[in-house]
N, C-alpha and C positions, 0 to 999 in steps of 0.2 A: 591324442593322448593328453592327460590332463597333468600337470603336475602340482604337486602341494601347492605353490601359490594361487594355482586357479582355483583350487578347493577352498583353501582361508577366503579367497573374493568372492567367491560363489555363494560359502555358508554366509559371508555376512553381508551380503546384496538378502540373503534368506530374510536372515534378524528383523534387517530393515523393515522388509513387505509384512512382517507380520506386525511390526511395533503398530502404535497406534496412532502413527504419522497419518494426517489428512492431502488427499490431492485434492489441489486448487489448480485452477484455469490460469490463464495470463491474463489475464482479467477477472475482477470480480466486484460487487456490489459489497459494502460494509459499511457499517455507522458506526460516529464517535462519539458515543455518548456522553463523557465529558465537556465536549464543547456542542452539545445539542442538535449535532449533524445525522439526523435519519438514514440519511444514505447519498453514496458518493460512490461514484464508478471509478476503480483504482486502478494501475497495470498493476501484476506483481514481476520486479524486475529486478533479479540475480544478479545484470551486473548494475546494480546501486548498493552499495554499504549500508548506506539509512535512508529512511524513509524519509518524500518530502510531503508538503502540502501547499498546497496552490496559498497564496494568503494577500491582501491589497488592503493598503493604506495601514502599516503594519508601524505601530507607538511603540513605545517601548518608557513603561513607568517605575516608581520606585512606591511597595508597600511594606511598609514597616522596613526589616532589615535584608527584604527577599526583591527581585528584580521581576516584574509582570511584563506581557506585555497583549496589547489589544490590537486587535488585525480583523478583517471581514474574508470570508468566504462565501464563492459560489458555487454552492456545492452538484450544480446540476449546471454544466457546459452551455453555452446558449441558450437560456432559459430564462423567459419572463420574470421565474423566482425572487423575488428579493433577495438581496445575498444575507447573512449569518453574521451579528457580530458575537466576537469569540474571545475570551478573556482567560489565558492559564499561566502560572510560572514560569519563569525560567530555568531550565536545569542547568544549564551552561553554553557558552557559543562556542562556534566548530570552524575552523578551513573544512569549506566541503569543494571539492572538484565537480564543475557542471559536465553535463554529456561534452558541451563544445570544449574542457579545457578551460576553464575559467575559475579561480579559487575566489570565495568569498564567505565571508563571516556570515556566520548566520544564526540566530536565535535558534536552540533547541528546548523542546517541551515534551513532557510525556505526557500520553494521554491513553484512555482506554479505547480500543479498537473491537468489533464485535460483528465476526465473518461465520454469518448461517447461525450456532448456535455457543460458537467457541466466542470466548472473551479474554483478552491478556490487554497488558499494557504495552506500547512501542513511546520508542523515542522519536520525533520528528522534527525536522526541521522545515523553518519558515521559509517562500523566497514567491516571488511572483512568476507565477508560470502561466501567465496567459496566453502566449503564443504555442505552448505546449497541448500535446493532443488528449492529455489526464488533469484532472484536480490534483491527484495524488498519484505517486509512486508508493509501493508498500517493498522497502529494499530487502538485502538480506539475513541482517541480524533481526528485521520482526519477524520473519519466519523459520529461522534456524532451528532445528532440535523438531521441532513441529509439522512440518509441510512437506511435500512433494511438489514441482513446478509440472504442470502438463502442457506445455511449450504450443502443444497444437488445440487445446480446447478452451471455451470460455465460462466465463458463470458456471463452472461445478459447483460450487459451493453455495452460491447468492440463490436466495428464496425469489426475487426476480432479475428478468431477462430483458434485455433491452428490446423493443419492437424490431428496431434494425436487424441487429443481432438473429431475432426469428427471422423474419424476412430472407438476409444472406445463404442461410442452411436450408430453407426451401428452397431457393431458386438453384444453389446448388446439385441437390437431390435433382433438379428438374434438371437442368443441364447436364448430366451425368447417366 
């Protein structure tokens, strides 16, 4: 038997599926075209607040009355690539909490982010995540109001697909 509150959560679990929220993967492929990054393979992960981005040998300058700062990226994990140098404002610095418990100040910048064919701007913070298994986290104020998480699939939205990525889902299917 259902009672009123199951009905108010039912109709607006409704709302929701028809708004015109996008689902994305926990993973996905997106470029920042602001700082001339083609593409970067990101998680997307609910429990982060804001978004990071991998960033090494990261300056921090003064132009005119605004705060810059220059930092490189690699936007492709292990890759012969040459890494990206990247140059954008400062919006303001943040205590941000690492996964391990760790607070640290950190340069924030916005920049435009651009998943399949949508484009917004997110806030990002800087920090060197090399030992980490992404260039970038996409937390979740960039996708708030917007997005679906689909916890179990990847690349829904990204135009490409990692070779690995195929590979796993074949041999799957085959094992199965």
């Amino acid at each position: 038997m259902y009672t009123g509150a199951h009905i108010k959560l039912i109709g607006k679990f409704k709302k929701d599926l028809k708004s015109k929220k996008h689902i994305v993967g926990w993973r996905e492929w997106v470029s920042l075209p602001d700082l001339h990054i083609q593409k970067i393979k990101v998680k997307v992960d609910t429990g982060a607040r804001t978004s990071t981005l991998h960033a090494a040998h990261i300056s921090v300058f003064k132009r005119g009355k605004y705060e810059y700062v220059r930092f490189s990226v690699d936007p492709i994990q292990a890759s012969k690539t040459p890494h990206k140098v990247c140059t954008a404002r400062i919006i303001e610095r943040r205590q941000i909490m690492s996964s391990i418990g760790v607070a640290t100040l950190r340069p924030i910048i916005r920049t435009k982010i651009c998943l399949a064919d949508i484009e917004w701007s997110i806030e990002v913070t800087l920090v060197n995540r090399d030992i980490m298994g992404f260039r970038m986290l996409i937390g979740r104020q960039a996708i708030r109001g917007n997005f679906f998480v689909d916890p179990g699939r990847s690349f829904i939205l990204s135009s490409e697909k990692s070779k690995r990525t195929k590979s796993k889902i074949q041999l799957r299917r085959v094992e199965q």
